[in-house]
Biopython code that builds the backbone (N, CA, C, O; Angstrom):
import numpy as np
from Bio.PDB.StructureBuilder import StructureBuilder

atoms = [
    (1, "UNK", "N", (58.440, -136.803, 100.601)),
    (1, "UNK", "CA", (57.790, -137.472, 101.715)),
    (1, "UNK", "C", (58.835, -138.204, 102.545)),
    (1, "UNK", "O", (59.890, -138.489, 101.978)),
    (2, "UNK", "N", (58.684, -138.509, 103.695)),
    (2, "UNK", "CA", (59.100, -139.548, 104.783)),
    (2, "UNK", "C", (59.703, -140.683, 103.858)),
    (2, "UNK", "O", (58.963, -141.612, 103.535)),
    (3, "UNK", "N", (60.869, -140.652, 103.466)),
    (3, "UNK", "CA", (61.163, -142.137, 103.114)),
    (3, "UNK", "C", (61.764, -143.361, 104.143)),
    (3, "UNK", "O", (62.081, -144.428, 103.616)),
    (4, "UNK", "N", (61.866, -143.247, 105.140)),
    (4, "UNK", "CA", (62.701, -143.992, 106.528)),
    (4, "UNK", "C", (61.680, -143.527, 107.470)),
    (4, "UNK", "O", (61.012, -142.492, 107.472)),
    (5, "UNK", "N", (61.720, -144.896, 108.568)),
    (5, "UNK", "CA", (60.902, -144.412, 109.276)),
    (5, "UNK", "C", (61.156, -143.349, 110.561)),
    (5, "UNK", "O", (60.340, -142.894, 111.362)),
    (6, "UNK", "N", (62.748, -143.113, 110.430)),
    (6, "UNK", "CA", (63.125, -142.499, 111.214)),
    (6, "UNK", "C", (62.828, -140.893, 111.067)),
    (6, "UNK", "O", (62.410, -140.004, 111.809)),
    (7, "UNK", "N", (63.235, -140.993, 109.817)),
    (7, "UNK", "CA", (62.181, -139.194, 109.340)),
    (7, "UNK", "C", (61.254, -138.930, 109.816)),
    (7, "UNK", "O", (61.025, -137.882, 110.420)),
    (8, "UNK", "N", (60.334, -140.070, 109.595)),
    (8, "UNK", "CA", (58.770, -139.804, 110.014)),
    (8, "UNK", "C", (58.634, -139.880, 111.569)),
    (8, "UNK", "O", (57.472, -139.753, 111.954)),
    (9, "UNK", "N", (59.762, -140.097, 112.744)),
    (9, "UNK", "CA", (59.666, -139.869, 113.710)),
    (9, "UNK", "C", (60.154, -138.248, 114.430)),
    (9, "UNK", "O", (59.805, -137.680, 115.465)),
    (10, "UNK", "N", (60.851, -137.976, 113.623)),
    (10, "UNK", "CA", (61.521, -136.758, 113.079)),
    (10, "UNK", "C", (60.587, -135.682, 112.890)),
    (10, "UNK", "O", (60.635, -134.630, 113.527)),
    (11, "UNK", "N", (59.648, -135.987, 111.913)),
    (11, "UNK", "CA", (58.539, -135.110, 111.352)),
    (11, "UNK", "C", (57.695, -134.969, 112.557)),
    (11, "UNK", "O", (57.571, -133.797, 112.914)),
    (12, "UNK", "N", (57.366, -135.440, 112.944)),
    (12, "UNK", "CA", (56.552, -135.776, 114.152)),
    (12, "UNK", "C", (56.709, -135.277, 115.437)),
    (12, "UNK", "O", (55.724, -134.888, 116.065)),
    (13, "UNK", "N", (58.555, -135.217, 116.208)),
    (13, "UNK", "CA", (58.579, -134.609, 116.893)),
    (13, "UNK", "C", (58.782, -133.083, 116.245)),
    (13, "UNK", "O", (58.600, -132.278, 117.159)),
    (14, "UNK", "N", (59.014, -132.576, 115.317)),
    (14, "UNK", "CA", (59.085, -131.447, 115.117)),
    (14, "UNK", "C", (57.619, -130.389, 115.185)),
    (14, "UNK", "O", (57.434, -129.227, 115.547)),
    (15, "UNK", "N", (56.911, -131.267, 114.740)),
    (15, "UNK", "CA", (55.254, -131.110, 114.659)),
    (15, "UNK", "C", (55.133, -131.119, 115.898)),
    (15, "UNK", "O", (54.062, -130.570, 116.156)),
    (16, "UNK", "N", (55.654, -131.448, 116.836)),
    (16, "UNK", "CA", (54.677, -131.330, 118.473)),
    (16, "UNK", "C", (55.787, -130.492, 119.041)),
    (16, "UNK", "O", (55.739, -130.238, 120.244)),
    (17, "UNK", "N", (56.909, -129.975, 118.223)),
    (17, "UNK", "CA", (56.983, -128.807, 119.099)),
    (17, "UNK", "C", (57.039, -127.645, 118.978)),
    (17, "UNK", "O", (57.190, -126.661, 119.701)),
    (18, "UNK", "N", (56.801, -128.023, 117.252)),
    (18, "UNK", "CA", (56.178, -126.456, 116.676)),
    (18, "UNK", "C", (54.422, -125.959, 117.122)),
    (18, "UNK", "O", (53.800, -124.898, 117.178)),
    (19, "UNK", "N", (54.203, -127.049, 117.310)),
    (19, "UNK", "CA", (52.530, -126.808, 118.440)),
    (19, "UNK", "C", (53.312, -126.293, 119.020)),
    (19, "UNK", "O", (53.673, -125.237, 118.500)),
    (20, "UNK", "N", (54.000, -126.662, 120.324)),
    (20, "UNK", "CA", (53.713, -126.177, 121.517)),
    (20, "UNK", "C", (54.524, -124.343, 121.338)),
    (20, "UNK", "O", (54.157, -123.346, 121.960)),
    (21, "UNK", "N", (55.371, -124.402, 120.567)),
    (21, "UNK", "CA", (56.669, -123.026, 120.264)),
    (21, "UNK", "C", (54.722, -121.840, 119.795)),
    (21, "UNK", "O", (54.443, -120.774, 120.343)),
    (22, "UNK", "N", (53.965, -122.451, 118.877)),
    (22, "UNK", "CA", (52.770, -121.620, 118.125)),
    (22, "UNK", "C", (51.732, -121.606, 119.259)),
    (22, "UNK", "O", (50.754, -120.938, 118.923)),
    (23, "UNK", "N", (51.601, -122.265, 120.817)),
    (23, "UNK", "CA", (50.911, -121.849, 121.593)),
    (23, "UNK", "C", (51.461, -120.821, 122.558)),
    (23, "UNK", "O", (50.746, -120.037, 123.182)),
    (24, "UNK", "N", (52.843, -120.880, 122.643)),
    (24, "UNK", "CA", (53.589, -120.022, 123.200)),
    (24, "UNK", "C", (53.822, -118.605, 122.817)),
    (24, "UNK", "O", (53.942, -117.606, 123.525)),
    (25, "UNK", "N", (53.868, -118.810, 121.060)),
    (25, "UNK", "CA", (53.824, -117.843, 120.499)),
    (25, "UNK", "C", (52.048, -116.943, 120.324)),
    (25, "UNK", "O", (51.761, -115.804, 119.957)),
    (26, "UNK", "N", (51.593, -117.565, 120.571)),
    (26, "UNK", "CA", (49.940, -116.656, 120.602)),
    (26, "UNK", "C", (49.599, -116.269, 121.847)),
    (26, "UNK", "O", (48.670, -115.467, 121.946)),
    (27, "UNK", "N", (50.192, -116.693, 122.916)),
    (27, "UNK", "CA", (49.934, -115.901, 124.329)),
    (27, "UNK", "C", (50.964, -115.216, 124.621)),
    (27, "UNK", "O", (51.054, -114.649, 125.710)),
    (28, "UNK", "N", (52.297, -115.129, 123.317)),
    (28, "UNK", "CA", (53.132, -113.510, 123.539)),
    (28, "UNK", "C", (53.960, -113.580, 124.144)),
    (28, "UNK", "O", (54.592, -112.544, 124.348)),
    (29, "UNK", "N", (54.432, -114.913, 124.796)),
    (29, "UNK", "CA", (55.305, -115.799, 125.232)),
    (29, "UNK", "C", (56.474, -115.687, 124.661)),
    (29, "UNK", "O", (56.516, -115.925, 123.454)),
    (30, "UNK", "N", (58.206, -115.153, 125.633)),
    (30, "UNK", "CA", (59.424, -115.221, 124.752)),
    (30, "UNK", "C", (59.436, -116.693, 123.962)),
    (30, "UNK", "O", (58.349, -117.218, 124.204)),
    (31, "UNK", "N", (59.962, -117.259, 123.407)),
    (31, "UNK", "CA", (60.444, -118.382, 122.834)),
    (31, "UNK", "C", (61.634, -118.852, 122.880)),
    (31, "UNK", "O", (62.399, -118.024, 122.386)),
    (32, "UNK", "N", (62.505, -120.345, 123.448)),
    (32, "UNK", "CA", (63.399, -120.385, 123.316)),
    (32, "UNK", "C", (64.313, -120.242, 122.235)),
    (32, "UNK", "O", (63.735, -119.620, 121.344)),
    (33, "UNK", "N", (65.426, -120.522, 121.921)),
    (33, "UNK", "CA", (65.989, -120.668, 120.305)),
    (33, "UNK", "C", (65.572, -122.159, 119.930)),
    (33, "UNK", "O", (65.733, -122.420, 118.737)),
    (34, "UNK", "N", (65.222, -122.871, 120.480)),
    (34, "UNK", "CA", (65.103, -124.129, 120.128)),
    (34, "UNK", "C", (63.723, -124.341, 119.480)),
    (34, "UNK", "O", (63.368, -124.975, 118.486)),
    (35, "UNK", "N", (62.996, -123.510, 120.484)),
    (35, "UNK", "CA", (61.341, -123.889, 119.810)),
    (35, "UNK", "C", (60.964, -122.746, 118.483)),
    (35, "UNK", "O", (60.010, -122.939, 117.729)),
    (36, "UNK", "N", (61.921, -121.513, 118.362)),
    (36, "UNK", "CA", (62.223, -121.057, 116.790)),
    (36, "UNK", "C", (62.490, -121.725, 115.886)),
    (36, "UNK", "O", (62.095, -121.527, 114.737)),
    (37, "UNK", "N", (63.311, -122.759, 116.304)),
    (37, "UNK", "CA", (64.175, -123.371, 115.745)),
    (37, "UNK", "C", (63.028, -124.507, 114.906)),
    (37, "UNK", "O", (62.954, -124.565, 113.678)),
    (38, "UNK", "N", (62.203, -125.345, 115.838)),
    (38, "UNK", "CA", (61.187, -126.293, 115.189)),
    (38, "UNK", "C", (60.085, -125.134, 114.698)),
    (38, "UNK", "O", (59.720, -125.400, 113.552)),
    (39, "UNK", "N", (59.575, -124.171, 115.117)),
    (39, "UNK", "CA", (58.765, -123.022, 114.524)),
    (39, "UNK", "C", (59.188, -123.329, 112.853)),
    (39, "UNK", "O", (58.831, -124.091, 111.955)),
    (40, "UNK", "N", (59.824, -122.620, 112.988)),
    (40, "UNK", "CA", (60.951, -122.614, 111.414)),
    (40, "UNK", "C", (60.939, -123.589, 110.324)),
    (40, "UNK", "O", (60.585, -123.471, 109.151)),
    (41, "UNK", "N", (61.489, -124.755, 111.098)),
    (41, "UNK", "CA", (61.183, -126.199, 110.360)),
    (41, "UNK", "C", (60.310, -126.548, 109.650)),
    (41, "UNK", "O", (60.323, -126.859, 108.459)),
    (42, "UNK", "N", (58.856, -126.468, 110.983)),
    (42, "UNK", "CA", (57.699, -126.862, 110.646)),
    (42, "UNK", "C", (56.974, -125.880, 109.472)),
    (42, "UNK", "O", (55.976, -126.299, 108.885)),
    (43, "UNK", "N", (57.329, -125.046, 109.282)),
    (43, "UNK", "CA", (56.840, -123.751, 108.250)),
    (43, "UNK", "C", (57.424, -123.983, 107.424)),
    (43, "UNK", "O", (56.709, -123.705, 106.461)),
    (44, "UNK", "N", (58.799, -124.526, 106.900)),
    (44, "UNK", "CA", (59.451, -124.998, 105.956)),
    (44, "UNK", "C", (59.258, -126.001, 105.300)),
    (44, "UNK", "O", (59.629, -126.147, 104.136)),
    (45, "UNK", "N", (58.772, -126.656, 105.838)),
    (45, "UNK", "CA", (58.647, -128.288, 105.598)),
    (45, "UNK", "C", (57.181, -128.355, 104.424)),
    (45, "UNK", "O", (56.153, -127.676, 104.445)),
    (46, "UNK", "N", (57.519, -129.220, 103.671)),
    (46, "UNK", "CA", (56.239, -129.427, 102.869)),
    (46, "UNK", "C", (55.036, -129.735, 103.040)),
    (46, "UNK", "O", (55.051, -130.459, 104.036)),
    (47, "UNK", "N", (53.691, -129.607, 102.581)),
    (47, "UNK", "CA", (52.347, -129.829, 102.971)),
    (47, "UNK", "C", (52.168, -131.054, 102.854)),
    (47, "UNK", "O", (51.251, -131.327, 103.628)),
    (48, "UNK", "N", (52.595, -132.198, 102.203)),
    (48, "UNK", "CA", (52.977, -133.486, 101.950)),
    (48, "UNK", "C", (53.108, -134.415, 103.428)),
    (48, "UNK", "O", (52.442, -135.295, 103.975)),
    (49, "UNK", "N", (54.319, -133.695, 103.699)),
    (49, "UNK", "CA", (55.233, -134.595, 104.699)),
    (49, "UNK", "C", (54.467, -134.096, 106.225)),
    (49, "UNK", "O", (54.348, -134.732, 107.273)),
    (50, "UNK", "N", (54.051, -132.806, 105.894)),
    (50, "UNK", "CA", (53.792, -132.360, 107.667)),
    (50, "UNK", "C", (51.983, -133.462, 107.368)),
    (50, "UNK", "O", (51.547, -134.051, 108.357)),
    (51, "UNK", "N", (51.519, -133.527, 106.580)),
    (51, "UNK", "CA", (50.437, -134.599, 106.277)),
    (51, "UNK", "C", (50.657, -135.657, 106.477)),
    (51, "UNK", "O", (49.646, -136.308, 106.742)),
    (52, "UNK", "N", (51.840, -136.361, 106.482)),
    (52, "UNK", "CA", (52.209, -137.536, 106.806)),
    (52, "UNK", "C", (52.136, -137.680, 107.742)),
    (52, "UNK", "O", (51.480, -138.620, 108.191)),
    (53, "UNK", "N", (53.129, -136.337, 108.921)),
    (53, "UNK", "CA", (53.598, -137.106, 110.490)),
    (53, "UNK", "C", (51.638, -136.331, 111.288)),
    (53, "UNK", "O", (50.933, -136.811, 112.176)),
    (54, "UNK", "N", (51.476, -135.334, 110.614)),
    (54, "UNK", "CA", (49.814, -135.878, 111.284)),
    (54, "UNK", "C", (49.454, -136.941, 111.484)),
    (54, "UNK", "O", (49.204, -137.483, 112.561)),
    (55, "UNK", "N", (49.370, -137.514, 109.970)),
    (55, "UNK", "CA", (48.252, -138.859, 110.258)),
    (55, "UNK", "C", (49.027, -139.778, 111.037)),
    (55, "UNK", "O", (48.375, -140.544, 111.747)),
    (56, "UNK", "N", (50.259, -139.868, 111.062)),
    (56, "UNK", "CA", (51.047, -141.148, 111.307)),
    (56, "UNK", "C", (51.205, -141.030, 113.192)),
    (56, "UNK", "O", (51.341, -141.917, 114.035)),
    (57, "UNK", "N", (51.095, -139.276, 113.340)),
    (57, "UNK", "CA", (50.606, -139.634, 114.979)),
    (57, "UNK", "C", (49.207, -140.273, 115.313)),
    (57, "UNK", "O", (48.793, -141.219, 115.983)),
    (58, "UNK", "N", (48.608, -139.132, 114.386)),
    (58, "UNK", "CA", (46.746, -139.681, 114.774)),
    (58, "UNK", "C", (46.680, -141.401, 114.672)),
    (58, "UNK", "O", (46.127, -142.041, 115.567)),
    (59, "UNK", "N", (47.204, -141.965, 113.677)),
    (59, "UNK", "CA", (47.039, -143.497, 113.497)),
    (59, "UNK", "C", (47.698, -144.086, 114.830)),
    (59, "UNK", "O", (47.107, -145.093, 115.222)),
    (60, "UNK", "N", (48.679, -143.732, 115.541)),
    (60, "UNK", "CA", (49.925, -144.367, 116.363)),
    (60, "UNK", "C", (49.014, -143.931, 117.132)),
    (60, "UNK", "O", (48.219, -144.871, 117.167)),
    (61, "UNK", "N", (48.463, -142.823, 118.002)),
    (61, "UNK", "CA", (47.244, -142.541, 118.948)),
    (61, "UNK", "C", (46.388, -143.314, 119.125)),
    (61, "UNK", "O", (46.195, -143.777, 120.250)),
    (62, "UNK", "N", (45.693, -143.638, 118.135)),
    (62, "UNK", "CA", (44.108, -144.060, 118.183)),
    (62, "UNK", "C", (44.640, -145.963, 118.071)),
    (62, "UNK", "O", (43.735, -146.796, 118.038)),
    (63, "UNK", "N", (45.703, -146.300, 118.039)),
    (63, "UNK", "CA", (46.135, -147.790, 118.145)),
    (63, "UNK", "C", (46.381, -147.668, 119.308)),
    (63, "UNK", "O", (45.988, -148.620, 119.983)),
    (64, "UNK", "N", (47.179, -146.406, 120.170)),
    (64, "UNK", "CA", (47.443, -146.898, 121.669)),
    (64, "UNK", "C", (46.111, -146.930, 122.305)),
    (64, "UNK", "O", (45.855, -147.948, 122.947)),
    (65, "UNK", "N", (45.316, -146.104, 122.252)),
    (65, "UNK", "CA", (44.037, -145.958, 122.476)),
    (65, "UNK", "C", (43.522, -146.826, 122.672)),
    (65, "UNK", "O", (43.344, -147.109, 123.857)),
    (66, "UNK", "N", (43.012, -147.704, 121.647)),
    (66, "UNK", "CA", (42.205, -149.062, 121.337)),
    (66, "UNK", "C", (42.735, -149.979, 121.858)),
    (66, "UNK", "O", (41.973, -150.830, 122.316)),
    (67, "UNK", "N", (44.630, -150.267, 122.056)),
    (67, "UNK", "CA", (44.667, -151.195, 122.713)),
    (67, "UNK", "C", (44.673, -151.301, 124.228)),
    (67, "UNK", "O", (44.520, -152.331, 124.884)),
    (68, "UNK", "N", (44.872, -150.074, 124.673)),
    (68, "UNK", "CA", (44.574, -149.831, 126.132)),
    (68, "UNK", "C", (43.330, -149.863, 126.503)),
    (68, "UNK", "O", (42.965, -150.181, 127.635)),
    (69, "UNK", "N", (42.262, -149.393, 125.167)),
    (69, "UNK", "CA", (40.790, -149.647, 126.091)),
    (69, "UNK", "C", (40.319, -150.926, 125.761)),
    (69, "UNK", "O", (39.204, -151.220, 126.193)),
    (70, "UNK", "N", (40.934, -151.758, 125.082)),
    (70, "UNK", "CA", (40.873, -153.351, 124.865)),
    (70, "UNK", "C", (40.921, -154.193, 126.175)),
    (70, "UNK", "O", (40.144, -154.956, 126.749)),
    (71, "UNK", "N", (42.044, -153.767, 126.369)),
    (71, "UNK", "CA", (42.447, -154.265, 128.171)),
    (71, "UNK", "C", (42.009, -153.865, 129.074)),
    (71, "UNK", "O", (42.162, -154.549, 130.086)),
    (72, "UNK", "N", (41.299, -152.665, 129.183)),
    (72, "UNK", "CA", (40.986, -152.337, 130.335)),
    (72, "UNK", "C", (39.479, -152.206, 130.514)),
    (72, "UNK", "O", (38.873, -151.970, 131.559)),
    (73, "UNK", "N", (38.959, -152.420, 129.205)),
    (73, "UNK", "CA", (37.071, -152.982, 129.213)),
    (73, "UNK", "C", (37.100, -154.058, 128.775)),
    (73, "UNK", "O", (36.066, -154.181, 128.118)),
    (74, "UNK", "N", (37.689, -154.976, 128.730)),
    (74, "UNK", "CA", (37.493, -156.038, 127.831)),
    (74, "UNK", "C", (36.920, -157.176, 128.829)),
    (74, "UNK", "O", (37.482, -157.503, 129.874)),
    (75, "UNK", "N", (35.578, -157.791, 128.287)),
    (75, "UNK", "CA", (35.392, -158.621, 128.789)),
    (75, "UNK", "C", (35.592, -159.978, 129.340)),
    (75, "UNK", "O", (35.688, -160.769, 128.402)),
    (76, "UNK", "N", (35.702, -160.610, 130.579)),
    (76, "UNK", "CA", (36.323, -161.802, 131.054)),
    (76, "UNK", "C", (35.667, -162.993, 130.330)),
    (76, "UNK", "O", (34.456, -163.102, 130.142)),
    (77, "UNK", "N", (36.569, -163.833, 129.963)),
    (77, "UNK", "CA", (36.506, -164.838, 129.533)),
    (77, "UNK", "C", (35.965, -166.122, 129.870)),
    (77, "UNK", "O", (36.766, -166.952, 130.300)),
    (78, "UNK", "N", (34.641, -166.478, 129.746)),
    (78, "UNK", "CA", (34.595, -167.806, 130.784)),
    (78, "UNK", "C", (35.453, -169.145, 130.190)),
    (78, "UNK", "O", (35.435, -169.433, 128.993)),
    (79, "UNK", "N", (35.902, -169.607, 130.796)),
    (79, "UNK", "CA", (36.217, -170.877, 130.743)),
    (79, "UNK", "C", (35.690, -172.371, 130.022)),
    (79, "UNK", "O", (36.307, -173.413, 130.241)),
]
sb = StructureBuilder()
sb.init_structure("model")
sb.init_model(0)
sb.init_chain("A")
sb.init_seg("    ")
for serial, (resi, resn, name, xyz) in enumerate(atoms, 1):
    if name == "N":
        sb.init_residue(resn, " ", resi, " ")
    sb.init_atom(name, np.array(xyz, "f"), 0.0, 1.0, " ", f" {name:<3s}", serial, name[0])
structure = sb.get_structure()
């Protein structure tokens, strides 16, 4: 697993660009060497860890989420 949190930022971008290399790749799309390159990774990588940088985006999402719709519905304060 992710022991640093820098891995787990690591895991994470590799995960969003092995999405995007596996949407490219299903509409038949050349591929760069680079997005083979995270293709590869992400298929390599353990069921563990690619479980980790899921949740650890979904969690980091749904916090930006909440705090942006905090602020931007949040009711005024009377005095």
């Amino acid at each position: 697993m992710a022991d640093e949190p820098s891995e787990l930022f690591d895991d994470i971008y590799v995960g969003l660009r092995a999405g995007a290399a596996g949407r490219k790749k299903r509409r038949g799309e050349p591929l760069s060497p680079e997005e083979r390159e995270a293709l590869g990774r992400w298929q390599r990588m353990s069921t563990g860890r690619k479980a980790v940088a899921v949740g650890g985006f979904a969690v980091g999402t749904f916090g930006l989420g909440f705090t942006v719709g905090g602020l931007v519905f949040r009711r005024s304060r009377k005095a």
